[in-house]
VEXKOL-10832 format. One line per 3 residues: their letters; for each residue x negated, y, z negated of C-alpha. Coordinates in pm, 1 decimal, always signed. Each point is the difference from the previous one (the first is absolute). Layout:
<rs>
A = X,Y,Z ~ ... $
</rs>
This chain:
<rs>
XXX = -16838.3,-17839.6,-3101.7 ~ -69.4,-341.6,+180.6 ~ +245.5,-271.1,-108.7 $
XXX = -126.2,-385.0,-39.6 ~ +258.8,-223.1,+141.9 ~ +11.5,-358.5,-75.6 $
XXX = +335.8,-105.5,+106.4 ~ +113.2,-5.5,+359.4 ~ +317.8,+71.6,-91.3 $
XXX = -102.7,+361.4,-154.8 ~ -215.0,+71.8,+299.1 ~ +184.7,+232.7,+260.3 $
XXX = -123.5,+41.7,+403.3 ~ -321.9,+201.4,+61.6 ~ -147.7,+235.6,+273.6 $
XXX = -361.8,-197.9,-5.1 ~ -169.9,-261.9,-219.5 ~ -302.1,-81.0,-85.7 $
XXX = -62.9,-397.8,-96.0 ~ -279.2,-135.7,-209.5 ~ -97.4,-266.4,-231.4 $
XXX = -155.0,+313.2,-299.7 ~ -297.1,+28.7,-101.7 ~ +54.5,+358.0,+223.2 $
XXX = -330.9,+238.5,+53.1 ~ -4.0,+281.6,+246.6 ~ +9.5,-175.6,+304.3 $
XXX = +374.7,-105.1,-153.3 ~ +13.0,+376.8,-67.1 ~ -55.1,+57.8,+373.9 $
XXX = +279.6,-203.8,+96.9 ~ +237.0,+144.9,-227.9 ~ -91.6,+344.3,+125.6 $
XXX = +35.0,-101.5,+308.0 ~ +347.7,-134.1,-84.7 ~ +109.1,+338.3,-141.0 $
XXX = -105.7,+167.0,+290.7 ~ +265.4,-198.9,+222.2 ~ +259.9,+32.9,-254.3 $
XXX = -30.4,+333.0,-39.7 ~ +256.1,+75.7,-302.4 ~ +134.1,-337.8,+12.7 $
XXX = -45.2,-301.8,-209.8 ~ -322.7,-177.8,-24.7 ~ -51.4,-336.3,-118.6 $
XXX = -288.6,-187.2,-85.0 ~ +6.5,-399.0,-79.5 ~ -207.0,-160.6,-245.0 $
XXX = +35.7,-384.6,+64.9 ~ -289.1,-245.9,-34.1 ~ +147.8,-242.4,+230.5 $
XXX = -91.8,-410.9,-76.9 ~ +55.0,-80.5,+375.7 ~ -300.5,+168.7,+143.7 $
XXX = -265.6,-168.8,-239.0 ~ -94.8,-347.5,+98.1 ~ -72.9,-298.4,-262.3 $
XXX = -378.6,+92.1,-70.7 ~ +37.9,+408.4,+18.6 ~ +64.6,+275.0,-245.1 $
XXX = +341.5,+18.2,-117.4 ~ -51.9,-18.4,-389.4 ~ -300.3,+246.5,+28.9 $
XXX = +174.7,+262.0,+199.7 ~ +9.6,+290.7,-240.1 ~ +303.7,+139.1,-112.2 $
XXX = +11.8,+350.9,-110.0 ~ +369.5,+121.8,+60.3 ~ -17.0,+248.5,-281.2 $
XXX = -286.2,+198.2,+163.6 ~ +134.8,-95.1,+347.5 ~ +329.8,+238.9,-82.6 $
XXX = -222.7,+280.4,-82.4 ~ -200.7,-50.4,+365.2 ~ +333.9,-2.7,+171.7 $
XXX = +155.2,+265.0,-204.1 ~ -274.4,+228.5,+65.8 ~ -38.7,-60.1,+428.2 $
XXX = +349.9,+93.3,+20.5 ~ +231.5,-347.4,-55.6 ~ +334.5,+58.3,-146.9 $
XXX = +120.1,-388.1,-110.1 ~ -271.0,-295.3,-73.9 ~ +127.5,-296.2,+77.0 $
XXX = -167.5,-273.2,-234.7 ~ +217.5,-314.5,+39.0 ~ -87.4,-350.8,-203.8 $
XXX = -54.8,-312.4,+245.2 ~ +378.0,-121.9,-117.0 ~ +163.0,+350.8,+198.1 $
XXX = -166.9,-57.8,+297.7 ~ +0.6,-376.7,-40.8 ~ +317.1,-97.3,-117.6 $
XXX = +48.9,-368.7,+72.2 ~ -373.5,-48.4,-10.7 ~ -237.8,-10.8,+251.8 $
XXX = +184.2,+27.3,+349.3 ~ +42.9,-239.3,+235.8 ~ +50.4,+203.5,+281.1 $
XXX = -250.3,+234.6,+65.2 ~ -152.5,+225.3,+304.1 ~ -262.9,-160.0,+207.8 $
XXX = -273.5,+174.8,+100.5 ~ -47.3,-200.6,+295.0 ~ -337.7,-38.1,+196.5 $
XXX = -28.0,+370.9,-58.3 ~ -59.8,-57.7,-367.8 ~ -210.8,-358.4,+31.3 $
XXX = -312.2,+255.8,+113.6 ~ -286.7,+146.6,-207.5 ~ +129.3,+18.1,-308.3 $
XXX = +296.2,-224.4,+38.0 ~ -235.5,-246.2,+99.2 ~ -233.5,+53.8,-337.5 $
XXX = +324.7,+26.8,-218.1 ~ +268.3,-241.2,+166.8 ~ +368.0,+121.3,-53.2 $
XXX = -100.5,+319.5,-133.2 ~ +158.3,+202.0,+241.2 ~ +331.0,-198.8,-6.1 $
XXX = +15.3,+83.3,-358.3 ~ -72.5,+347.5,+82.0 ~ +249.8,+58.1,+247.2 $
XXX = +291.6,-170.4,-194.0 ~ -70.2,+233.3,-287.5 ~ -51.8,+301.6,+219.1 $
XXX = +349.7,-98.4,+163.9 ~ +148.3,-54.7,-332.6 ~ -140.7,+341.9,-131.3 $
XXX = +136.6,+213.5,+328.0 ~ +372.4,-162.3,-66.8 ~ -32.5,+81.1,-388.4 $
XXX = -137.3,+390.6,+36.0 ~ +174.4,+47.2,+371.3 ~ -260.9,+270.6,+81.0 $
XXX = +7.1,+184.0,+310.9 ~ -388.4,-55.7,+40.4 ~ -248.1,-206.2,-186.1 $
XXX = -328.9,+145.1,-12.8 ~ -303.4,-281.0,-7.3 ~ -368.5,+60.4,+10.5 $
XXX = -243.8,-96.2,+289.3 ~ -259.9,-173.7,-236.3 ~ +253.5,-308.8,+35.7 $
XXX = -25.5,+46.2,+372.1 ~ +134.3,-361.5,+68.5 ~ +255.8,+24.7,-251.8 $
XXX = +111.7,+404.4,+181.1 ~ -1.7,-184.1,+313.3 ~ +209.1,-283.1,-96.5 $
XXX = +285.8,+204.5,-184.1 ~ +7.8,+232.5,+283.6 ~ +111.7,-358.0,+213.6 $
XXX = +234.9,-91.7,-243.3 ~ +194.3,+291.2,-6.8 ~ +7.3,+11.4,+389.1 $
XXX = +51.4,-399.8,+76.4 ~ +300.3,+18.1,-288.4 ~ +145.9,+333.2,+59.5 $
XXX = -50.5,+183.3,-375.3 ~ +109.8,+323.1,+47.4 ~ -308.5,+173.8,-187.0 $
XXX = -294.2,+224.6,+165.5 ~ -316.0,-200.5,-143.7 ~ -307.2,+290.5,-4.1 $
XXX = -359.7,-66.0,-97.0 ~ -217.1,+217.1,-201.2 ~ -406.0,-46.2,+6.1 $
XXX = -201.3,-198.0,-248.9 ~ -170.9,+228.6,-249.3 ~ -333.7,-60.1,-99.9 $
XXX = -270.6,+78.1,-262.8 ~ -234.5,+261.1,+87.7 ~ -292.9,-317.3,+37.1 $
XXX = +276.3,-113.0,+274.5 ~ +143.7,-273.3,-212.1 ~ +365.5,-83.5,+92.6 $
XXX = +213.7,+74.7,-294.5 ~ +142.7,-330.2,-133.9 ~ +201.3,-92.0,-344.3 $
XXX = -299.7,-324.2,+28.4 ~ -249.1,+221.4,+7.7 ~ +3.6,+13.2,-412.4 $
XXX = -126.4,-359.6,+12.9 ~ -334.8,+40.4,+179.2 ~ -309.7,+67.1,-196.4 $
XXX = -173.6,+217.7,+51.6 ~ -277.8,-201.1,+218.2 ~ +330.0,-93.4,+142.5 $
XXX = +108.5,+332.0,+150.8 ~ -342.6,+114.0,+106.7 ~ +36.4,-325.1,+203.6 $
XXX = +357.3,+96.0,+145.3 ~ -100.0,+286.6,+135.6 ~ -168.3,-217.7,+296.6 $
XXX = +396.2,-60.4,+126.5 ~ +30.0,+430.9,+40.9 ~ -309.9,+3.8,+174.0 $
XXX = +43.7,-339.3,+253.0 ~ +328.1,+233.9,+83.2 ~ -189.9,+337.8,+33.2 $
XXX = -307.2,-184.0,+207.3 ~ +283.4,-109.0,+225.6 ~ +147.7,+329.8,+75.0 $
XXX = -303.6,+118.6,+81.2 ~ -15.1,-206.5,+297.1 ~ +336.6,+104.5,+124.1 $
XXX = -74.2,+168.2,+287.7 ~ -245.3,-342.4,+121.9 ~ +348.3,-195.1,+23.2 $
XXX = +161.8,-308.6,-217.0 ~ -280.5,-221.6,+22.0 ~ -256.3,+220.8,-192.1 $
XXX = +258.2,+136.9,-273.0 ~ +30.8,-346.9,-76.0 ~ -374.5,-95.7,-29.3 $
XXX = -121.9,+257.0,-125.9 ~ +287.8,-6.6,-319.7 ~ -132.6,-434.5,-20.9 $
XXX = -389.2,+137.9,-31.1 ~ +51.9,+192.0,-272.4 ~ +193.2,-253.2,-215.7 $
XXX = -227.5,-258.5,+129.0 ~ -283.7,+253.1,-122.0 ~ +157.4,+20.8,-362.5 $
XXX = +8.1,-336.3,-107.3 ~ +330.0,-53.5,+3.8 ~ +205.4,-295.6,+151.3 $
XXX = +335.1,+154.0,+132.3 ~ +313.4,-159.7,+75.1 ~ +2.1,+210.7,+358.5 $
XXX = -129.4,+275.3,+111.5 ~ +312.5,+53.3,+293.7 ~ +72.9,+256.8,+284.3 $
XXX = +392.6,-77.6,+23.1 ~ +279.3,+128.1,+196.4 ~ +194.5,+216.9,-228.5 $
XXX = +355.4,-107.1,+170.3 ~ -61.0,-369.2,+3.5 ~ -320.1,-19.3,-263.4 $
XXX = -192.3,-240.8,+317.9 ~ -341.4,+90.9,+78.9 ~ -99.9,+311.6,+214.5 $
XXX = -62.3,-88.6,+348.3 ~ -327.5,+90.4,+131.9 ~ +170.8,+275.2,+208.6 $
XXX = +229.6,+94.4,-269.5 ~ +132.2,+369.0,-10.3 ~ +240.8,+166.8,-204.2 $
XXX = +40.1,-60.5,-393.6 ~ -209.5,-277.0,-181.3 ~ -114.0,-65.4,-327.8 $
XXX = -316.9,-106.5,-152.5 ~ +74.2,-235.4,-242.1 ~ -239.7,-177.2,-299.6 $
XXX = +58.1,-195.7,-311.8 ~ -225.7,-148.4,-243.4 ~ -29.4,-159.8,-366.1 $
XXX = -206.4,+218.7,-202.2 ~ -108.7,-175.4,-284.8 ~ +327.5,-147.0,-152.5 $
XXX = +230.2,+247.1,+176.1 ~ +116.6,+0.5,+331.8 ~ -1.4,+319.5,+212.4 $
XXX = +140.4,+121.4,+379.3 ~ -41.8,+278.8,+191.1 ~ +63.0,+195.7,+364.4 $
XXX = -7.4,+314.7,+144.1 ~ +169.2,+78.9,+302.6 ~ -134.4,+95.6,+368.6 $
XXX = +76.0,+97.6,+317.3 ~ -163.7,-74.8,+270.9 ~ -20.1,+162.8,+343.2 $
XXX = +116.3,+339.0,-168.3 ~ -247.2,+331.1,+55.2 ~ -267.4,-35.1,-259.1 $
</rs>
């Protein structure tokens, strides 16, 4: 039976956590899966913390759904042992920090850039969370590729002693990323989305034609939608700056864009220069 923790002091060390703000669906699922699968018969944790430092003045915080009691039954059922559902006072004590983790230029990019301080609210809780759970990994999903990227260099640049694995994004069968914001997009609103899968799909196409194409060819088709995106990005995994013209190794293919009242991202990763 999974336990729901909302003390730190009742919550003991785990083999791998999971962290999330609810509202879990099956790309959650995937992660906590994933999470078993490295901890084998250990101890499995999954978070549940809508955290008030990542949302900026104007964004979502009081509309972010909150469905713990289902959330438990999500967890239970992928294979968590212990939820982890703290109030903002546990993780908060002496109100909103004033000393944080800075993202650094790293995390002023792409979506930094659309949602300033986001990611220094991000990694402060994700620090905050690793100390509280001590797993021995943390398992985080590549649909938050900048996010992935910039845990991974906090844990090396500050030494946490935790193995930080990444498990795909899971999408509808349509090719929809799976998001807990997808519930608030009409349903003109999601035929609309599905323009962000497809700038990302047009792009791999072009793979083998080199950087320059993947990236055009993913800006047509959002162009060709309608739809005004934030960026439509071929970045760097390692340092999230843009793909050289030459680039070869790992990159990702990056796009976000407000869909109606609801903001979206997405990426999928490539390779280029590998045997196609």
């Amino acid at each position: 039976m999974t336990e729901l923790v909302h003390h730190t002091g009742d919550l003991a060390p785990c083999d791998a956590v999971v962290m999330t703000m609810g509202a879990l669906h099956e790309g959650h699922a995937s992660l906590i899966r994933r999470a078993r699968a490295l901890a084998g018969s250990g101890t499995v944790t999954v978070t549940v913390f809508v955290n008030p430092l990542q949302f900026g003045p104007n964004e979502d915080l009081a509309r972010y759904p909150r469905t713990l009691d289902a959330d438990v039954g999500i967890a239970a059922a992928a294979g968590a042992d212990v939820v982890f559902a703290p109030d903002v006072d546990e993780v908060y004590p002496g109100g909103r920090p004033q000393v944080r983790i800075t993202a650094g230029p790293m995390g002023e990019r792409f979506e930094g850039a659309s949602r300033p301080g986001h990611f220094d609210g991000m990694l402060t809780v994700v620090a905050k969370l690793l100390h509280l759970t001590r797993p021995a990994a943390a398992v985080f999903g590549q649909k938050d590729a900048q996010q992935l990227a910039l845990i991974r260099r906090m844990v090396t640049d500050l030494n946490f002693p935790v193995r930080i694995a990444a498990a795909p994004t899971v999408r509808e069968p349509d090719g929809l990323a799976l998001s807990s914001r997808n519930r608030f997009l009409t349903p003109a609103d999601r035929e609309q989305a599905l323009a962000l899968s497809r700038a990302l799909f047009a792009g791999r196409d072009k793979l083998a034609e080199g950087p320059r194409a993947v990236r055009e060819a993913a800006a047509a088709e959002v162009a060709a939608s309608g739809i005004e995106a934030d960026y439509v990005a071929l970045v760097d995994p390692a340092d999230f700056t843009d793909a050289a013209p030459g680039h070869k190794g790992p990159a990702v293919l990056a796009v976000a864009a407000k869909i109606g009242a609801t903001r979206l991202i997405d990426n999928i990763p490539l390779e280029f220069g590998a045997a196609q």
